[in-house]
N, C-alpha and C positions, 0 to 999 in steps of 0.2 A: 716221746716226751723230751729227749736230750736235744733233738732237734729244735723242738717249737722252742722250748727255753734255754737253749744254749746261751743268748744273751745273758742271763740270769747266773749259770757256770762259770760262764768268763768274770761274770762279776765276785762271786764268792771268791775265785781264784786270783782277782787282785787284791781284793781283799785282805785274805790269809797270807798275803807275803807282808802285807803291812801292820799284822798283827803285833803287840809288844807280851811276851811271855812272862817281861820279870816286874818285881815290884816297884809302882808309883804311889803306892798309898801312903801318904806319910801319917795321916790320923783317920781315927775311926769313932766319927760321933752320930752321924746320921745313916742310914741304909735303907737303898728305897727298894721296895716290891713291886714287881709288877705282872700284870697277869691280863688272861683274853678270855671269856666267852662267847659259844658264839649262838644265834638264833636265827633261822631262816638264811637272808643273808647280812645276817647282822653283827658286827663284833662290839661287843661290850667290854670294856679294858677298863682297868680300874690301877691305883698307881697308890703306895702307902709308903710315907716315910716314916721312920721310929728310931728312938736313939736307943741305945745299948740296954738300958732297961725296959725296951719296948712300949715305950710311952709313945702310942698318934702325935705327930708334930704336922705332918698335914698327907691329907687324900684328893684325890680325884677322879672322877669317872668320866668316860667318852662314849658314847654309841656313834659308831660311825659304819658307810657300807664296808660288804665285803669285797675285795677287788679279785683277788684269783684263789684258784680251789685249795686247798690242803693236798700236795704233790711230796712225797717223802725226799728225803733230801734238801728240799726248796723252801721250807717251812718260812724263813723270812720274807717271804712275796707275800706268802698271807698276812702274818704277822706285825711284820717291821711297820707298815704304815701306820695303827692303831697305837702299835706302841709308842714310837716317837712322839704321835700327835699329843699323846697324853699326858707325855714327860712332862710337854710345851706347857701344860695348864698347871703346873706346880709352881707353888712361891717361887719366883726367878728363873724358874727353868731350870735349874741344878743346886738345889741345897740339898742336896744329898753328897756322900764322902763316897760310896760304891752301891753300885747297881744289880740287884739280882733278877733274871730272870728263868722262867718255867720252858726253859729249851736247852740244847746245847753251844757249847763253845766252840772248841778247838777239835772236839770229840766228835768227829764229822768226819766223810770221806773224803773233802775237798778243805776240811780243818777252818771251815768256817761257818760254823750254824748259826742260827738266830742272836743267841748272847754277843758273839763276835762282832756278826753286823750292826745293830745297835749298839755294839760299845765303841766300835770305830765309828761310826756314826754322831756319837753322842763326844765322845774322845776320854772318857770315864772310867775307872775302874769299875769294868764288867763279870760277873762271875754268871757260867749258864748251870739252873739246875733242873735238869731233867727230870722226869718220871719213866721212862722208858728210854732203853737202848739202842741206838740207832746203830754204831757198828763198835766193832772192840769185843774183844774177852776179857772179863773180869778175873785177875790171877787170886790164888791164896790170901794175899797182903790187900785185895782190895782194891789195888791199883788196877785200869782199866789198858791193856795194850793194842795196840792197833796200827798195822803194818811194822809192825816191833818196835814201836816206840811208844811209852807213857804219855798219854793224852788226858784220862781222867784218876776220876778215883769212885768208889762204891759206899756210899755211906749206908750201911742197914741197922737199924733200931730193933732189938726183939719183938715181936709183934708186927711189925711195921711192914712194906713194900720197901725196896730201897730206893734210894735217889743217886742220880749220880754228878758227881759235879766236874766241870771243867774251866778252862782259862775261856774267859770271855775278852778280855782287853787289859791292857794295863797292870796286869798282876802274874803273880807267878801261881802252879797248881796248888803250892803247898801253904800259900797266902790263904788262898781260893777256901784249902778246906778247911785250916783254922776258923775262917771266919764263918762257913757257914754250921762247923761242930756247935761253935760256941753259942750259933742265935738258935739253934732246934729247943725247943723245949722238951724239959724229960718224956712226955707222954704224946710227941707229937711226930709226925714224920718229917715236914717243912719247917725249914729256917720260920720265923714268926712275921718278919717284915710278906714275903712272899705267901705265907696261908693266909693272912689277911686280906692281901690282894687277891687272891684266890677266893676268898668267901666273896669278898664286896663284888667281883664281877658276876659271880652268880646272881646273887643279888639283887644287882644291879638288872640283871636282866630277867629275872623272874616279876621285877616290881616294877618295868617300864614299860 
């Protein structure tokens, strides 16, 4: 696999030098979601922006093909192209103030997952929030380590799965998880902007 996609390494790997760790966010009014399903070889991506009270300001959905398989590590090759496309169909292309997505950031073995590339990509403040662990130990505090250095962090809700969040672009970790403590709803496990997009891609693809 490192072979056939090497191309794809090198690129996560320039990437991640180009990443910005600390904060550019100077306001926080809008925050888009974004999300993937997928069918046969179909990705269904759906994009929801909402301001702080989580009021829809606007959505969009994409069905487009699938271009390469789900390879661990590589997750942006699947990914990245659905997402971007779909950014594309929002009022302006960017009225959104920060970007969350359903992957990682920084918290990767090469420190540049899906969030990362889409948020350099995009040039955006990016935050990745994962459902599952790609590498890293979760210590006591929560905080995520890996190759001994702080990359993410562990949000768990009683009841809940945890999520884990890392620097996608543009922001610092500790930006990162303010912002996504403060949009989870008490009974919910995803930030609000992100489960929405997460429902409507279902959705979306169960009703197309």
């Amino acid at each position: 696999m490192e072979k056939a996609y090497s191309w794809a390494i090198n690129l996560q790997e320039k990437v991640s030098s180009e990443i910005i760790t600390y904060d550019t966010l100077r306001i926080m009014e809008n925050i888009c979601g974004i999300d993937v399903s997928y069918k046969n070889d179909e990705a269904y991506c759906s994009a929801v922006i909402t301001n702080t009270s989580f009021d829809v300001k606007d959505s969009v959905n994409l069905k487009c093909p699938v271009k390469y398989p789900y390879i661990q590590g590589l997750l942006f090759l699947r990914e990245s192209g659905p997402l971007l496309s779909t950014l594309k169909l929002l009022n302006n292309g960017s009225n959104f103030d920060v970007l969350l997505i359903d992957g990682h950031g920084i918290l990767h073995p090469r420190k540049c997952g899906l969030a990362s590339y889409v948020g350099y990509m995009i040039n955006k403040p990016t935050i990745g929030v994962a459902k599952s662990l790609l590498c890293g130990s979760v210590r006591q505090d929560h905080f995520i380590e890996y190759d001994k250095i702080i990359l993410g962090y562990e949000i768990k809700k009683e009841g809940k799965k945890p999520v884990y969040v890392s620097v996608g672009h543009k922001i610092s970790l500790k930006k990162a998880i303010q912002i996504v403590q403060k949009i989870i709803k008490e009974k919910e496990r995803l930030p609000e902007p992100l489960r929405i997009a997460d429902i409507n891609s279902k959705n979306y693809l169960n009703f197309t």
